[in-house]
N, C-alpha and C positions, 0 to 999 in steps of 0.2 A: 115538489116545486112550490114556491112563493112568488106569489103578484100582489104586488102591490100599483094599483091603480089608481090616478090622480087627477082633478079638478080641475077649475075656478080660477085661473089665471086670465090677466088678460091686460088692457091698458086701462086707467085710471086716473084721475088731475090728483094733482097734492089737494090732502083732506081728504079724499072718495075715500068708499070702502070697498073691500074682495073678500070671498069667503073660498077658502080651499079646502075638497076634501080629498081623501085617500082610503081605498079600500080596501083593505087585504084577504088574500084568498089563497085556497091550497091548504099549501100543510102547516100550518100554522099554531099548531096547539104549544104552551106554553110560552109565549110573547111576554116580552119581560116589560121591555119600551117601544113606543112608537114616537115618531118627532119628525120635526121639518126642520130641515135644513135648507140655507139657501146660497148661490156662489153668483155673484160680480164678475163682470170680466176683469181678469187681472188678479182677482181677490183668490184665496184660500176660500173653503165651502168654509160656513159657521154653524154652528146651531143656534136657531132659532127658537125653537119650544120643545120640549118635550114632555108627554105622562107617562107613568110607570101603571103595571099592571094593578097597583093598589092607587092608582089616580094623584099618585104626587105628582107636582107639575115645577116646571122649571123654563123660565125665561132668561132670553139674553137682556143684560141691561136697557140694550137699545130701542127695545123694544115691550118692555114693561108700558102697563097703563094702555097700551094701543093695538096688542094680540091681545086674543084668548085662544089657547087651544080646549080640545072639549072631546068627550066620546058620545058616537051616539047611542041612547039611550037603549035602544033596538037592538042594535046590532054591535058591540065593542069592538069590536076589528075594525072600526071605521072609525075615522078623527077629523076634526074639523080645524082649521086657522081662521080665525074669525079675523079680520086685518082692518083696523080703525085708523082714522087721522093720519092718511098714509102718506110717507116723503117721498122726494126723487129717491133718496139716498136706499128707499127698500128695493128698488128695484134691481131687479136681480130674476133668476133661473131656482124655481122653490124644488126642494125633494123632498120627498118622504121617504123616514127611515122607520124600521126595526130592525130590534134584536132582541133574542129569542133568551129564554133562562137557561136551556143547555146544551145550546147551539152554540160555535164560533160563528162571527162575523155580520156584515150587516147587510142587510137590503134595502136595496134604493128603487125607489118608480122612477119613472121616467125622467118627472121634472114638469114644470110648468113653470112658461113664464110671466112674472109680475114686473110690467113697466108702469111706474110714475110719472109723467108726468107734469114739467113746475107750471 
């Protein structure tokens, strides 16, 4: 089994910052990506950041300049969304994703929610 367990959510004004993180545990060995995803009411979920297990990193447009995703240092099954200059418009239901290098499909944690705010 896979758990992925999740963070740092919470209310915040436009400009604040939130830090999320996410743990993973279980059976886990050979993790390809891990990433955050996040879904709006109404909206389709998007990806938000992802790194790859050699630490390529990948941002949504919208949010370039104002995430960092990061592993921690300690421990790599854990990741962090460091969330800068934040808008109404982030606000949304965040998840954490993996997926595995020779596993099908993904896993999600729970979810935490990030409200902005104006």
């Amino acid at each position: 089994q896979v758990q992925l367990v999740e963070s740092g959510g919470g209310l915040v004004q436009t400009g604040g910052s939130l830090r999320l993180s996410c743990a993973a545990s279980g059976n886990i060995f050979n993790i390809n990506v891990m990433g955050w995803y996040r879904q709006a009411p109404g909206n389709q979920r998007e990806l938000v950041a992802r790194i790859t297990s050699g630490d390529n990193i990948d941002y949504v447009e919208s949010v370039k300049g104002r995430f960092t995703i990061s592993r921690d240092n300690a421990n790599r099954n854990t990741v962090y969304l460091q969330m800068n200059s934040l808008k109404p418009e982030d606000t949304a239901v965040y998840y954490c994703n993996l997926k595995f290098r020779f596993r099908a499909g993904d896993y999600w944690g729970q979810g935490t929610q990030v409200t902005v705010s104006s």
